[in-house]
C-alpha positions in Angstrom: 16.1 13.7 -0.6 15.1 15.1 -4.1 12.4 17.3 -5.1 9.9 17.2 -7.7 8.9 20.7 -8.4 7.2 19.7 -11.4 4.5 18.6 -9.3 2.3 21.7 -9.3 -1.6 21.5 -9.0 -4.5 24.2 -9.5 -5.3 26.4 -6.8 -8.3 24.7 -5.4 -6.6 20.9 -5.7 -3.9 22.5 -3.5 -5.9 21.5 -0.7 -5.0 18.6 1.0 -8.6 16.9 1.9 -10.1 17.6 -1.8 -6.7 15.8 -2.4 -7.2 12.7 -0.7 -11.1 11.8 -1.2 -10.6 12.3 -4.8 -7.7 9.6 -4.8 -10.5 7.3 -3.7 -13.2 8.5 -5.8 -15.8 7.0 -7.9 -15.0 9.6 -10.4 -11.8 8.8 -11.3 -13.0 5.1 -11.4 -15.7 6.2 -13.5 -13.3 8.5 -15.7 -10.7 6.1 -16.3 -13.4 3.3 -17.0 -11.4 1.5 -20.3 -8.0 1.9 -18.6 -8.9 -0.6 -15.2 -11.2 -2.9 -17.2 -8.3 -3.7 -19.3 -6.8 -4.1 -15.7 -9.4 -5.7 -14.4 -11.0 -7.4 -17.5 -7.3 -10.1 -18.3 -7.0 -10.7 -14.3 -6.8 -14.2 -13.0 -7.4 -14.7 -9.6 -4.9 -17.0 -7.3 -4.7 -18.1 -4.2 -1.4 -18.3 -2.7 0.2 -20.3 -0.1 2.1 -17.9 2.0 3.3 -20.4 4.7 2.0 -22.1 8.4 -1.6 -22.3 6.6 -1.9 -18.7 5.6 -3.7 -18.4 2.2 -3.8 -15.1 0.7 -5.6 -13.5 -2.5 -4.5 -12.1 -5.6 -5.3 -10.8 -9.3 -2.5 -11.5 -12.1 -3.0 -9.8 -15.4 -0.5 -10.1 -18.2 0.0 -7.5 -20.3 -0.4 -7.9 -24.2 1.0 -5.1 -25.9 5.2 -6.7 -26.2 6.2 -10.2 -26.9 7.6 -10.2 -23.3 6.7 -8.4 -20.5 8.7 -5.8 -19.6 8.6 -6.3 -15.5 6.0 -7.9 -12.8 4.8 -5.3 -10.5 3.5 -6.3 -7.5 1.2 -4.1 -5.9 -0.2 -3.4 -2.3 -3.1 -1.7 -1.0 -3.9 0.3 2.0 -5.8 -0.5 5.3 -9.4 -1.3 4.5 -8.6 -0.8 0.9 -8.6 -3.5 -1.8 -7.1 -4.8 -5.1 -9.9 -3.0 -6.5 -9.1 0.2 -5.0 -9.1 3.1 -7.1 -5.5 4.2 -6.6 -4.1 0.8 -7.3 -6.1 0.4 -9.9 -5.2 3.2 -11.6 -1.3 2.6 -10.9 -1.7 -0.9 -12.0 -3.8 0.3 -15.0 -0.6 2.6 -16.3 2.0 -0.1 -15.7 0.1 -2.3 -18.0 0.0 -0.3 -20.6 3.9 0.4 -20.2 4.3 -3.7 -21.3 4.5 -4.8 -17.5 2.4 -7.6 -16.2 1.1 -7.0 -12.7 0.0 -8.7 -9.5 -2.4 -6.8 -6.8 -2.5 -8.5 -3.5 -5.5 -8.3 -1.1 -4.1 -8.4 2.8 -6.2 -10.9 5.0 -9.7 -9.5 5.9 -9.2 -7.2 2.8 -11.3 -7.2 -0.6 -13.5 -10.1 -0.4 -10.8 -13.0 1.5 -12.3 -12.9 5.0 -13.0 -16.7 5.2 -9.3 -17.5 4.1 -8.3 -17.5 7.2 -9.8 -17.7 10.5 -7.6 -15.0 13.0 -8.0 -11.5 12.0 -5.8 -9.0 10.1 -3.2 -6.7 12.1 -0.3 -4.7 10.6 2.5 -6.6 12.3 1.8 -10.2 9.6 4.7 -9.2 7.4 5.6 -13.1 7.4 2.4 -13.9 5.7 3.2 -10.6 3.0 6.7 -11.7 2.4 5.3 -14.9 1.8 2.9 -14.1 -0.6 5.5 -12.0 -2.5 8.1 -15.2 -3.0 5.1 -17.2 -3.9 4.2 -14.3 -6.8 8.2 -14.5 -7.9 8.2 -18.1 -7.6 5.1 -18.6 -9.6 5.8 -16.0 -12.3 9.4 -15.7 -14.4 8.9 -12.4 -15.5 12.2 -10.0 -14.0 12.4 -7.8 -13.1 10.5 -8.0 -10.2 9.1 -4.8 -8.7 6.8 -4.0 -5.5 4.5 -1.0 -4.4 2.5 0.3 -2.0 0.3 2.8 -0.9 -0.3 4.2 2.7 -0.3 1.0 5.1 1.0 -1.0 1.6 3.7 1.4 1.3 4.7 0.3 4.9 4.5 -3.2 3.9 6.4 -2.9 0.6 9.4 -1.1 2.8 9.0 -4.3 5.0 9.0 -6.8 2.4 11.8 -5.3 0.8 14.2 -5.1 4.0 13.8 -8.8 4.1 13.7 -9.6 0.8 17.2 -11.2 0.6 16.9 -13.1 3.5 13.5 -14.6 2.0 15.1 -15.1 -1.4 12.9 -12.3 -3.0 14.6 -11.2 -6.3 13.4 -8.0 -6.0 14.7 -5.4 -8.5 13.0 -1.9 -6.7 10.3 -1.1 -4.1 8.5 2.1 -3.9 6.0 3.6 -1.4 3.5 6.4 -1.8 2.8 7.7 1.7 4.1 5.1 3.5 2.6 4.8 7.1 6.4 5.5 8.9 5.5 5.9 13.1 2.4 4.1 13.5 2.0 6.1 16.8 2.4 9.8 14.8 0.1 8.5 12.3 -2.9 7.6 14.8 -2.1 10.9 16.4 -2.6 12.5 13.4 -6.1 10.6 12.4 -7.2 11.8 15.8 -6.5 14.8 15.2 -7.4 15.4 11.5 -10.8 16.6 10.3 -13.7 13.9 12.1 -14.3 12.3 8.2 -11.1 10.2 8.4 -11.5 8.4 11.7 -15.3 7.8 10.8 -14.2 6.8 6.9 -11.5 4.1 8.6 -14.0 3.3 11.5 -16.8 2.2 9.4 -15.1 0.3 6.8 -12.8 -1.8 9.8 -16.6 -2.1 11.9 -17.8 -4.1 8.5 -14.7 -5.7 8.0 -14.6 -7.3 11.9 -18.7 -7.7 11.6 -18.4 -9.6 8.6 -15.2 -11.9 10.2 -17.9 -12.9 12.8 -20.7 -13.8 10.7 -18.2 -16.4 8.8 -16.4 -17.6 12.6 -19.4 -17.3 14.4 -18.1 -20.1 17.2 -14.6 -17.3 17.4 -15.9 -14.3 20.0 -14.4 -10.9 18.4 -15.9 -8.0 19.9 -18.9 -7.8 22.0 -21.4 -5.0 19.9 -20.5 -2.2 22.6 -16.4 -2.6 22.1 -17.4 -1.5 18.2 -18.9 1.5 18.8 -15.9 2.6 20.8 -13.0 4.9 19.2 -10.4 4.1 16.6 -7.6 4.1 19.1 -9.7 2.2 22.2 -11.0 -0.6 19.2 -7.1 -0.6 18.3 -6.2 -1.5 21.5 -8.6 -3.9 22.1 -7.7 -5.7 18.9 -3.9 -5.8 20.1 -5.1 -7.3 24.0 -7.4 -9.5 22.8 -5.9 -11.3 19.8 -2.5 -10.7 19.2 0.8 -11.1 21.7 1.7 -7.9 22.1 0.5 -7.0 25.3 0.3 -3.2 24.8 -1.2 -1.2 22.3 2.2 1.1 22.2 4.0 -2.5 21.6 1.9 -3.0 18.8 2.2 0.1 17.0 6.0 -0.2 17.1 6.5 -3.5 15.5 5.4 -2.0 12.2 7.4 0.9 12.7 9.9 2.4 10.1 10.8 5.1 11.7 14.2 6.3 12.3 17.3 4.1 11.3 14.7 0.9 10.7 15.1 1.6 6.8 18.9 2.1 7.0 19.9 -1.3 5.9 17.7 -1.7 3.1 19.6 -3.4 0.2 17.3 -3.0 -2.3 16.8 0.4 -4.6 13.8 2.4 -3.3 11.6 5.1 -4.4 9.8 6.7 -1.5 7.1 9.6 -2.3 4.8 12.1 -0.1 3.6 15.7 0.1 4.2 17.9 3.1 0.3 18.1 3.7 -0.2 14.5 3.9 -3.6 15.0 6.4 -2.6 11.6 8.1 0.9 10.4 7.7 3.1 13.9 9.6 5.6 14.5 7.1 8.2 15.2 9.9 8.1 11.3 10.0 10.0 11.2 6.6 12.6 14.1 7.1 14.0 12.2 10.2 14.3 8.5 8.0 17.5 7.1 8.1 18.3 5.9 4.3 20.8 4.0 2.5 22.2 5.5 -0.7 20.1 3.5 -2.9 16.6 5.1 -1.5 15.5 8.4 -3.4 13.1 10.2 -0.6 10.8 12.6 -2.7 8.5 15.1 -0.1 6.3 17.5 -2.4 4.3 20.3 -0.7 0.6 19.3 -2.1 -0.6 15.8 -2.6 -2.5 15.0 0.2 -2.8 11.0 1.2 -1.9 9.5 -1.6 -3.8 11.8 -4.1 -1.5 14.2 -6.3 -4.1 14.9 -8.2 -3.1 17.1 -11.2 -6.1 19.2 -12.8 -9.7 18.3 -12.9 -8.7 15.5 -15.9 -8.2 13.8 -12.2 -5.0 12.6 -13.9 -2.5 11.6 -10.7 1.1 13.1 -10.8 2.4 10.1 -9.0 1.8 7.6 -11.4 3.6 10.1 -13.9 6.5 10.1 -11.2 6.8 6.3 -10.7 6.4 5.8 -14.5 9.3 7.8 -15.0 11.6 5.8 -12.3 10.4 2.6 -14.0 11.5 3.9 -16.9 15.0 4.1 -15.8 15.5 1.3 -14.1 14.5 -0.7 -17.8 16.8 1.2 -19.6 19.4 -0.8 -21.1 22.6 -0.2 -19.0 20.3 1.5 -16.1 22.4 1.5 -12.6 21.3 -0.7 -9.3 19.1 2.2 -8.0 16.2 4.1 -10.2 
């Protein structure tokens, strides 16, 4: 575990809510307006192959500032987030301008991919993730090849990364901003957070599943009463009805990371978080399980996934992951950033 007490923000952004709406924000999307559309502006859209019909979404823009790209940075969101998020914009936004060329994946039933495929999203697809990720390294030959993640991403990238040798994945580093580690502690903690973050989740998965049905109309989701019910009850609905995992509590463990599940990862990790995280309990981190290579970073403000400087709304993370990069290019740089 290392600390980063460089990491210190103004008074009133210590507060961990202001912290994590403004991650999200318009204004930061509005601010930083020239950096995504150069982003957003040379992306290409593809649609990838991912294995047992699965077709998933992404956006590859190659940067233009070297004669070679530096890396290819893969990128994933969080739950009923997007590639066109603000945070992974942002992220993606600085990595370009460092000379890497960079990938953001949409999940299924994320962004606008609904009618790729007709069964719903639930965090336990990591085949269909891993997938997409070997198509991205098989389709691109830039190396190294990095991944990321934010929140539920963060969770995936860990995932992918554990069975990235196994799925011939020449991944070079994974890192995860408030990675999603107990599902179970993190519903508990949605529950029991200020009312804004179950309603913000709640309406944004209600749209999601309502537009599903509109585009498989002859595929029964939820009657109109099941959607009005609570983020946990609609959870474990989803997990009866159309997935194999019999109990919501069986469901919420197969994504797990908890505990010793990260101790085998062979690849180099960078995992980050602040002790105020609103959502994810940062007890969840302290009791991880991690090989030599991982580098487990808890700072005390930050909020979900906003470490949010000053008012510039400048984020202190992508400073932080900037600076790992960094190291691992260096010329004679060792295994782990």
């Amino acid at each position: 575990m290392s600390s980063a007490g460089e990491f210190r923000p103004r008074a009133l952004l210590r507060n961990p809510h202001l912290q994590s709406v403004l991650a999200s924000s318009g204004m930061r999307r509005l601010l930083f307006r020239r950096r995504r559309m150069a982003l957003e502006g040379g992306a290409r859209e593809h649609i990838l192959d991912c294995g047992h019909g699965v077709r998933l979404q992404g956006f590859h823009t190659a940067q233009s500032i070297l004669p070679r790209p530096r890396a290819l940075a893969v990128l994933l969101h969080g739950w009923e987030g997007s590639a066109r998020s603000s945070y992974l914009l942002h992220t993606g936004s600085r990595l370009l301008a460092a000379g890497c060329d960079v990938f953001r994946l949409n999940f299924r039933d994320h962004g606008d991919t609904h009618h790729l495929n007709p069964e719903l999203f639930h965090s336990c697809r990591i085949d269909e993730v891993v997938g997409a990720v070997r198509r991205v390294a098989e389709r691109f030959a830039v190396r190294p090849l990095v991944l990321g993640g934010f929140s539920l991403g963060g969770n995936f990238a860990l995932r992918v990364a554990l069975r990235a040798p196994q799925a011939g994945i020449p991944l070079a580093w994974v890192f995860a901003v408030c990675p999603v580690i107990s599902p179970g502690a993190g519903l508990a903690a949605i529950e029991s957070a200020p009312w804004f973050y179950e309603h913000y989740f709640l309406r944004k998965w209600r749209e999601s599943l309502k537009r599903k049905q509109r585009l498989f109309p002859e595929r029964p989701l939820f009657a109109p009463e099941e959607l009005r019910r609570n983020l946990r009850e609609l959870t474990r609905r989803l997990v009866e009805r159309h997935t194999a995992f019999g109990t919501l509590e069986n469901y919420l463990d197969g994504y797990s990371i908890a505990g010793d599940r990260l101790a085998g990862l062979a690849v180099p990790a960078t995992i980050l978080t602040a002790a105020d995280d609103p959502v994810i309990p940062v007890a969840e981190f302290r009791e991880l399980t991690l090989p030599p290579t991982a580098e487990l970073t808890i700072v005390p403000h930050g909020g979900h996934c906003g470490f949010i400087r000053d008012f510039s709304l400048r984020s202190w993370a992508e400073d932080f992951l900037l600076a790992r990069l960094e190291r691992l290019l260096a010329p004679g740089a060792p295994s782990s950033p």
